[in-house]
C-alpha positions as CSV (number, residue, x, y, z in Angstrom):
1,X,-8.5,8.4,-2.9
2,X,-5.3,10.8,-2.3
3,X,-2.5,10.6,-4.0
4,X,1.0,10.2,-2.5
5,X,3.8,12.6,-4.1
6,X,6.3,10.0,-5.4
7,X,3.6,7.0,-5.7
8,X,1.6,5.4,-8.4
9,X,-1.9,5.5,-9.1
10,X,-4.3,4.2,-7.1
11,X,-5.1,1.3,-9.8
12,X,-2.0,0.4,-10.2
13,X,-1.1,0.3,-6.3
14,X,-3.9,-2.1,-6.2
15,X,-2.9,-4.6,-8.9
16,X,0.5,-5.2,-6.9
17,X,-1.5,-5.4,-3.8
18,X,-0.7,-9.0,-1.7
19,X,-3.5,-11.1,-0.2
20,X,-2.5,-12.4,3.5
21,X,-4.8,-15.3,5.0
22,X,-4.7,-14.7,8.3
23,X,-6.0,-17.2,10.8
24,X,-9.6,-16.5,12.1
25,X,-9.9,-13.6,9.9
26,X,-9.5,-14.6,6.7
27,X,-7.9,-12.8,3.8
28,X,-7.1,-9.6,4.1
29,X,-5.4,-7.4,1.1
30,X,-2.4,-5.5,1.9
31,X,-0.1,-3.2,0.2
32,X,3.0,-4.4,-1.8
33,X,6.1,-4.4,0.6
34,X,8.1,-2.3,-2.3
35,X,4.9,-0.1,-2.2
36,X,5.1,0.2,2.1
37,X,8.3,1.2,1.9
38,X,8.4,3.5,-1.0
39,X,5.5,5.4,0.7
40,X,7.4,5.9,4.5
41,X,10.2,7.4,2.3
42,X,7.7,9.8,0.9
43,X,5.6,10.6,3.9
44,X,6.3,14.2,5.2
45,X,5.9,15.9,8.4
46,X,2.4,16.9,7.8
47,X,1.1,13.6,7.4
């Protein structure tokens, strides 16, 4: 998996990840909120 400038490793993305049960779907992992937002702040043009 890419890396992000300004981000964490993947592995420890993953151990602040958040699991959401969601109704009729189940649990679904998503990223950290401080993780979300840190990585719109570092998205660029290209992306």
């Amino acid at each position: 998996m890419g890396r992000r400038r300004g981000m964490g490793e993947f592995e420890e993305l993953w151990e602040r990840q958040v699991e959401v049960d969601l109704p009729e779907v189940g649990l679904v992992a998503v990223m950290a909120l401080e993780d979300l937002v840190k990585s719109k702040k570092t998205q660029t043009d290209n992306d």
